[in-house]
C-alpha positions as CSV (number, residue, x, y, z in Angstrom):
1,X,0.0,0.0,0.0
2,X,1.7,3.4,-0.9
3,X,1.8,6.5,0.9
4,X,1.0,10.0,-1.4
5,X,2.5,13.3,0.1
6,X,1.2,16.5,-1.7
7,X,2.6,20.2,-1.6
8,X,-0.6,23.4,-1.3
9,X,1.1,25.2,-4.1
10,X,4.9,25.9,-2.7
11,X,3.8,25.5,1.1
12,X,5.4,22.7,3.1
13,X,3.2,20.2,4.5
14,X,5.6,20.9,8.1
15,X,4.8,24.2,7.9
16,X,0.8,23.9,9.1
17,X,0.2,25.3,12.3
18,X,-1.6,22.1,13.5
19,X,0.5,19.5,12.3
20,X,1.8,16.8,14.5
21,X,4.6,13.8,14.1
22,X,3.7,11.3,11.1
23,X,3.6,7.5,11.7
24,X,6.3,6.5,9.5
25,X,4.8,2.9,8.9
26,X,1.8,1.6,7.7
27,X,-0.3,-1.1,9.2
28,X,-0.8,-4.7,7.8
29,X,-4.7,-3.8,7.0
30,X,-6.9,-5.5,4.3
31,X,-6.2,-4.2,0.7
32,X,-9.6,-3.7,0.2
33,X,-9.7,-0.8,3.3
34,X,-10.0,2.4,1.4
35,X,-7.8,4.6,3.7
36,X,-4.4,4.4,4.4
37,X,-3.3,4.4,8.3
38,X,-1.0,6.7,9.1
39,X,-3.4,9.5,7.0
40,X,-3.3,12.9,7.4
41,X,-5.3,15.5,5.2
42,X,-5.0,19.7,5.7
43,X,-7.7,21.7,5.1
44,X,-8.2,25.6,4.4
45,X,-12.0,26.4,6.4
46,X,-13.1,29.2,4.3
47,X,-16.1,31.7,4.9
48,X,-17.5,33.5,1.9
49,X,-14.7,33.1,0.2
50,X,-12.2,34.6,3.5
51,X,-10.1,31.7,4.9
52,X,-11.2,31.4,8.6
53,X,-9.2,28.9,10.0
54,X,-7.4,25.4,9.1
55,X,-8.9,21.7,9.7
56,X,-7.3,18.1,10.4
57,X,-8.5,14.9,9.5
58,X,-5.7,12.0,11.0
59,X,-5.9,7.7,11.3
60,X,-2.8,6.7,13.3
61,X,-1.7,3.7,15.1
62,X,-1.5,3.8,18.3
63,X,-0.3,1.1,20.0
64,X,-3.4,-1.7,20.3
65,X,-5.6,1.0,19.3
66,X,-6.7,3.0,15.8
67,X,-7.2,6.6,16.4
68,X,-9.3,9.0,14.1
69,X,-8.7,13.2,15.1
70,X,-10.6,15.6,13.8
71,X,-9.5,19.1,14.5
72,X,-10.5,22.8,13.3
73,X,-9.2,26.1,14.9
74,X,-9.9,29.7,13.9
75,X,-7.3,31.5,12.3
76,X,-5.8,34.8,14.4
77,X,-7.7,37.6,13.1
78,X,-11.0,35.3,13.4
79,X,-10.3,34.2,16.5
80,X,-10.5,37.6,18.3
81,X,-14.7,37.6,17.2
82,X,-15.3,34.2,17.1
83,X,-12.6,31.6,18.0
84,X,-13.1,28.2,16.9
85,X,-11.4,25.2,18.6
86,X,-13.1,21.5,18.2
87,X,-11.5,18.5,18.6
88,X,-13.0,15.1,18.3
89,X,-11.5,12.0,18.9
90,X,-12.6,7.9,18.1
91,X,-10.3,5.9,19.7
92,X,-10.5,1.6,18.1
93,X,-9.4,-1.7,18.9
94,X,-7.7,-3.0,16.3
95,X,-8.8,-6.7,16.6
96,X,-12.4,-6.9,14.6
97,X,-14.0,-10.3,16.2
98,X,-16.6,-11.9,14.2
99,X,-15.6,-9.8,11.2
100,X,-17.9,-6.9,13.0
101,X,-17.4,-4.7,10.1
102,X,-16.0,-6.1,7.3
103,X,-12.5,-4.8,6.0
104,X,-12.5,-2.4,8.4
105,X,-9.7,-1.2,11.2
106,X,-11.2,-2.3,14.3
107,X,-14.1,-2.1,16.5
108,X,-15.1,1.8,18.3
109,X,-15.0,1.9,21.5
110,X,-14.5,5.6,23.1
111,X,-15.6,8.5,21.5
112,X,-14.5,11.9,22.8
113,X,-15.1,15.7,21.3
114,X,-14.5,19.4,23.0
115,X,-16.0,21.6,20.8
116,X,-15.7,25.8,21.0
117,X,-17.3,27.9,18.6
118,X,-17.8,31.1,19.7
119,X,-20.2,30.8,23.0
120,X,-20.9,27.4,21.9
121,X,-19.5,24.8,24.2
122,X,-19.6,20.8,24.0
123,X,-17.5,18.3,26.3
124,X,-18.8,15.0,26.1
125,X,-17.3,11.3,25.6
126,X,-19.2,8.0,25.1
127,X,-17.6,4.5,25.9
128,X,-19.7,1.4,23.9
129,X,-19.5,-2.0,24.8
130,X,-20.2,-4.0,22.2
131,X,-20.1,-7.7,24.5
132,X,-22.5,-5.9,26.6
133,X,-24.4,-3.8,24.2
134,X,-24.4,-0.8,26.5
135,X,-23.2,2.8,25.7
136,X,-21.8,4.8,28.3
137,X,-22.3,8.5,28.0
138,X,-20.9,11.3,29.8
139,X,-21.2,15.2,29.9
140,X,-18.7,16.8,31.5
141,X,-20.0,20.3,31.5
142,X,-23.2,19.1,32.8
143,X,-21.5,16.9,35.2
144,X,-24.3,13.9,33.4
145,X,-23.4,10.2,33.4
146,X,-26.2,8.0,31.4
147,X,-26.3,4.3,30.4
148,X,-28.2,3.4,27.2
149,X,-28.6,0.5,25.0
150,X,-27.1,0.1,21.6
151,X,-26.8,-2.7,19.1
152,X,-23.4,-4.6,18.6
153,X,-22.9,-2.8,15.1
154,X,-23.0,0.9,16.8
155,X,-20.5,3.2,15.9
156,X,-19.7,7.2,16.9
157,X,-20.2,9.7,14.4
158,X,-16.7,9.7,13.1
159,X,-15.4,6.1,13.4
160,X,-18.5,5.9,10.8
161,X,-17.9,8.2,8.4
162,X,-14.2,6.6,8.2
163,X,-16.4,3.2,7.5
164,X,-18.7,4.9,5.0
165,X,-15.1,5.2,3.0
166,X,-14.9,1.4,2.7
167,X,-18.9,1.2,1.3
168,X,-19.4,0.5,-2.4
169,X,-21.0,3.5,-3.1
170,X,-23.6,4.0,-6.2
171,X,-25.0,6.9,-7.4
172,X,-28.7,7.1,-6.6
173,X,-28.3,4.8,-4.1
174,X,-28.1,5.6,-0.3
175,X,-26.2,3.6,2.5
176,X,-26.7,2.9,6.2
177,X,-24.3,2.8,9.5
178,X,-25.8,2.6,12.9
179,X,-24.7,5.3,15.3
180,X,-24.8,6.0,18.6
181,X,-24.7,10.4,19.5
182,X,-26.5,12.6,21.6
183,X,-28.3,9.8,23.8
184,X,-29.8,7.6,20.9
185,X,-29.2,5.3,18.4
186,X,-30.2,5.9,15.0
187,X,-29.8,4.0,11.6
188,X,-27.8,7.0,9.6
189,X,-28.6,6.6,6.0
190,X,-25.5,8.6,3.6
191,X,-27.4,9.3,-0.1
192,X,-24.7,9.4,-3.0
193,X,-25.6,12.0,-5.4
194,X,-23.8,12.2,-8.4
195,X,-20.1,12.6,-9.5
196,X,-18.0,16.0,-10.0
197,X,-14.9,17.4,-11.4
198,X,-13.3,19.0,-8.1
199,X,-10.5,21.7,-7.9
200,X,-8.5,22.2,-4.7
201,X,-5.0,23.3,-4.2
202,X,-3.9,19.6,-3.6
203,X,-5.1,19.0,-7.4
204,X,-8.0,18.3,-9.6
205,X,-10.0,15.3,-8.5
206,X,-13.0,12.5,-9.6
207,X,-15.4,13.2,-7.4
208,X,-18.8,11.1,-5.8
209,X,-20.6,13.1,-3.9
210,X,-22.5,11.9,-0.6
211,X,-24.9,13.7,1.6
212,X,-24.6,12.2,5.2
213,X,-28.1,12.4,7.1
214,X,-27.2,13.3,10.5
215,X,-28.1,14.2,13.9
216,X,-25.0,14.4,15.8
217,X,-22.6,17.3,16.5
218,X,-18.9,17.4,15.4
219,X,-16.0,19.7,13.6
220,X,-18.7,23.2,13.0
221,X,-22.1,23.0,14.9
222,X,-23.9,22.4,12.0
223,X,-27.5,24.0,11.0
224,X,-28.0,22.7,7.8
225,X,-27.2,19.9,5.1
226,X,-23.5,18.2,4.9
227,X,-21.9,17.7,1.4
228,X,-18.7,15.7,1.4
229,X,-17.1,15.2,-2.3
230,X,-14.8,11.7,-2.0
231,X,-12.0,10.7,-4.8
232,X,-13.8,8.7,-6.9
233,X,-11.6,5.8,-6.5
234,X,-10.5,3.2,-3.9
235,X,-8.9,5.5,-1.0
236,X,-12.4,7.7,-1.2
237,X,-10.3,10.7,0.2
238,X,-12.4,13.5,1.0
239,X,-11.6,16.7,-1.2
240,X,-14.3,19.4,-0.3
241,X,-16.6,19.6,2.7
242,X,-19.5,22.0,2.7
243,X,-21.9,22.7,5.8
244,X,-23.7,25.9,7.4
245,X,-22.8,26.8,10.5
246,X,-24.6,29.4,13.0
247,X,-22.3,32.1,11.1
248,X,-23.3,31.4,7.4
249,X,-22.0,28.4,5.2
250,X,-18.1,26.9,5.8
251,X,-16.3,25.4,3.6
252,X,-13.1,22.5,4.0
253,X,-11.0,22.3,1.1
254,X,-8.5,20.1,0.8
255,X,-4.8,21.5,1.1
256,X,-2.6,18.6,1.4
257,X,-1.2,15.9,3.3
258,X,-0.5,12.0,3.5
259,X,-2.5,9.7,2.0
């Protein structure tokens, strides 16, 4: 499996604010797994057409565990009228018993995201336990600690979107994970649209284009529709991310990185 490393137009990769140490060495996964692990994608957040901050999407090893990090921070000048710092973090285990989830990393089992965005706070984490079938949320603003019950296919919000990237996915045709955020558990269902001709300063890209139907929080409190464009190709990298946000409509655009 071979590792890509692109250039934004003359900047180095090291140079992003955000960055942190690369995994040197790939994991022994299925071939048929659409992502690379280590991956790490940079992304320009832009605001009517004014870059507001920078996003990270990273897999990595870490020790018996897969990690996926998702973080977006505002840039200076933003910062000082609405400052933006989320992190969100789905921490796996990388044995998958009873093929869970076919061709996949590993099994979810803690979820944790801190999200700031202006006024806007979140602090929460959820542990599921699959064996048991029970999903342990907690909210640490709130000081709340809840048990509910989930199924043994339940997944957080972003442990599934990195699964969706392993679906065949066919245009017209809509696809379904079960996941467990903000107390309930809900059958997701991501409609494929159609495929596009994308331009981002990491390159011109094949796109698909899927619409994820969801009712969790993560990277931008959302308040409208999510549109994720995916390379139209096995590694389904995601090139452009549009969502509104309680300030307008944000955009991700794909920079760079290792893929």
């Amino acid at each position: 499996m071979r590792n890509y490393t692109f250039r934004a137009r003359g900047m180095a990769l090291s140079g992003y604010a955000l960055a942190v140490a690369l995994f040197a060495f790939p994991l022994d996964i299925p071939e048929a797994l659409s992502f690379s692990v280590p991956e790490k994608l940079h992304y320009d957040l832009t605001w009517a057409g004014i870059k507001t901050g920078e996003a990270v999407l990273e897999a990595k090893e870490n020790g018996a565990s897969i990690q996926f990090i998702s973080k977006a921070n505002s840039t200076k000048l933003v910062s000082v009228f609405h400052r933006v710092e989320d992190i969100v973090v789905s921490t796996l285990k990388k044995e998958n018993p009873g093929g869970l989830y076919d061709n996949f990393v590993g099994v979810p089992y803690h979820y944790k995201i801190r999200l700031r965005e202006g006024r806007y706070r979140r602090d929460k984490e959820v542990m599921l336990d699959h064996t048991a079938k029970k999903a342990t949320y907690i909210n640490h603003l709130n000081r709340e600690k809840m048990v509910f019950g989930i199924n043994e296919s339940a997944m957080d919000p972003l442990s599934s979107f990195y699964y969706v990237r392993t679906l065949p996915l066919e245009v017209g045709k809509s696809v379904y994970v079960d996941v467990f955020d903000n107390k309930k558990l809900y059958k997701a269902e991501v409609q494929v649209l159609k495929r596009e001709v994308v331009e981002t300063p990491a390159g011109t890209f094949n796109t698909i284009l899927i619409k994820p139907i969801i009712k969790s929080e993560g990277i931008f409190h959302k308040k409208g529709d999510l549109y994720i464009w995916l390379t139209d190709d096995s590694k389904r990298i995601p090139v452009l991310l549009k969502t509104k946000v309680s300030i307008g409509s944000v955009k991700a655009t794909l920079a760079g990185g290792q893929y």
